[in-house]
C-alpha positions as CSV (number, residue, x, y, z in Angstrom):
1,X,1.2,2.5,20.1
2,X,0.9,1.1,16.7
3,X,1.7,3.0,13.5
4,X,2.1,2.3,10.0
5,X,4.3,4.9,8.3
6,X,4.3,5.2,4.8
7,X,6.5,6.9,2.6
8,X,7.9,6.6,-1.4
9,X,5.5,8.8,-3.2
10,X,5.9,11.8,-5.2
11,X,5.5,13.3,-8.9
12,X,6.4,10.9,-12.0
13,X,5.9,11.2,-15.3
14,X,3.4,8.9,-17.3
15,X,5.3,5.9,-18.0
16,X,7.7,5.5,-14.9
17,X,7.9,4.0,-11.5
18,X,7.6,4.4,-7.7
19,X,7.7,2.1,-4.7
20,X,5.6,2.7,-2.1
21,X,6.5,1.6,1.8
22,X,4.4,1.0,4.7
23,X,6.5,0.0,7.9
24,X,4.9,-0.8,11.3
25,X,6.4,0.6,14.4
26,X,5.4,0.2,18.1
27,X,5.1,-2.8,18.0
28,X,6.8,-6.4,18.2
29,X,4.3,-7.8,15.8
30,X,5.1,-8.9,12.4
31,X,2.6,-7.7,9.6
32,X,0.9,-10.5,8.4
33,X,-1.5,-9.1,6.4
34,X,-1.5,-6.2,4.3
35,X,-3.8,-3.9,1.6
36,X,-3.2,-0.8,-0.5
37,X,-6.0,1.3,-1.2
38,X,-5.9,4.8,-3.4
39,X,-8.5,7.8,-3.3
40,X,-8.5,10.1,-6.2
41,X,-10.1,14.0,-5.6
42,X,-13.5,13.3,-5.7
43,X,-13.4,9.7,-5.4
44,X,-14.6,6.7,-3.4
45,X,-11.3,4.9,-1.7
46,X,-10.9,1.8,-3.6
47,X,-8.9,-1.3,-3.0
48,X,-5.7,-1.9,-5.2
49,X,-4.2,-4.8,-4.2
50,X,-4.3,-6.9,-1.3
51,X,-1.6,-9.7,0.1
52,X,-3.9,-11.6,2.8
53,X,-2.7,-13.3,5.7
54,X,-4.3,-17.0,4.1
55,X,-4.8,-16.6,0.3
56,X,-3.8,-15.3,-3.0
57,X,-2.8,-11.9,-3.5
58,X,-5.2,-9.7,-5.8
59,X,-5.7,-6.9,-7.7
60,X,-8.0,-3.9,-8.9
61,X,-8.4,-4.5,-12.2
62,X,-7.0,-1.2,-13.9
63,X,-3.5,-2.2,-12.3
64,X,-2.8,-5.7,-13.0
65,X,0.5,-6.4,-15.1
66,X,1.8,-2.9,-13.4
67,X,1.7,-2.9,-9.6
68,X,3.1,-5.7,-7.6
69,X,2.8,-6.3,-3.6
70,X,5.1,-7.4,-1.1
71,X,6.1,-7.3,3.1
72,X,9.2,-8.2,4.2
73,X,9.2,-9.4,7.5
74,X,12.4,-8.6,8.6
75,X,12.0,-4.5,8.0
76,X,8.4,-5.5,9.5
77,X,7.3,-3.1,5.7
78,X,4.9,-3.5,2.9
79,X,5.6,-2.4,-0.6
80,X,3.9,-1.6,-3.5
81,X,5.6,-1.8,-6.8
82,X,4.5,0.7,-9.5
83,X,5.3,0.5,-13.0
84,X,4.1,2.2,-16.5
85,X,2.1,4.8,-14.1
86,X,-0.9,6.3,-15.7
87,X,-2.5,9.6,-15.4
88,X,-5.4,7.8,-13.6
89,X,-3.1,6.4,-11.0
90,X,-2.7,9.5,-9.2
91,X,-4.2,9.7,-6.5
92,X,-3.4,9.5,-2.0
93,X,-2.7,5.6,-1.3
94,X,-2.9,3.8,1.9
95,X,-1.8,0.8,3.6
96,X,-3.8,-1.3,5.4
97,X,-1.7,-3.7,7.9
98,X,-2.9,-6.3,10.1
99,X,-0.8,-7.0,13.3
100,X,-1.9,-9.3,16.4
101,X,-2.0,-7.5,18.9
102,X,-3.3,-7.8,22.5
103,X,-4.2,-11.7,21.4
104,X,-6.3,-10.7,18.5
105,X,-6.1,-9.6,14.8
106,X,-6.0,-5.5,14.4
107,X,-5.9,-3.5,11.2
108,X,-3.7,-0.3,11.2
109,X,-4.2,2.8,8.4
110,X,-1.1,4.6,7.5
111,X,-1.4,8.1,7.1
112,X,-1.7,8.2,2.7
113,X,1.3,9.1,0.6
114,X,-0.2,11.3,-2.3
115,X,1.4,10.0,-6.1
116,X,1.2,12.2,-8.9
117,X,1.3,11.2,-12.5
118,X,2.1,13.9,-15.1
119,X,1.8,13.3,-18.9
């Protein structure tokens, strides 16, 4: 069974950094696609950044200049990159991971990491 398991949140002051993961296990298949998305209290998820399997990689706006994504293959894990956090970046993130699976293209949720930004 295929999970993604994220990890690397916590509480950071306005200004500072965090590096999120999001590794996929159960599986032999590398992660060839991958999205981060964030939901504030009271919020509609929204899309962050995105590294597609054909394509550019992209990003919301409000985070461009601060948040970079990434995989590596070989520890089969996504990252997301965040510097100069903002009060408006906290929020729960997810990753969104595609894998082939089975013979076709599947997208896995990870379970949310919550990030808190305190001034």
């Amino acid at each position: 069974q295929v999970q993604l398991v994220e990890s690397g949140g916590g509480l950071v002051q306005a200004g500072g950094s965090l590096r999120l993961s999001c590794t996929a296990s159960g599986t032999t298949s590398t992660i060839s696609a991958i999205a981060w998305y964030r939901q504030a209290p009271g919020q509609q998820r929204e899309l962050v950044a995105v590294m597609p399997r054909l394509g550019r990689t992209s990003y919301a706006d409000s985070v461009k200049g601060r948040f970079t994504i990434s995989k590596e293959n070989a520890k089969n894990t996504g990252y997301l990159q965040m510097n100069n956090l903002k009060l408006e970046d906290t929020a729960v993130y997810y990753c969104n991971a595609e894998l082939r699976e089975g013979g076709t293209w599947k997208m896995y949720w990870g379970q949310g990491t919550q990030v808190t930004v305190s001034s």
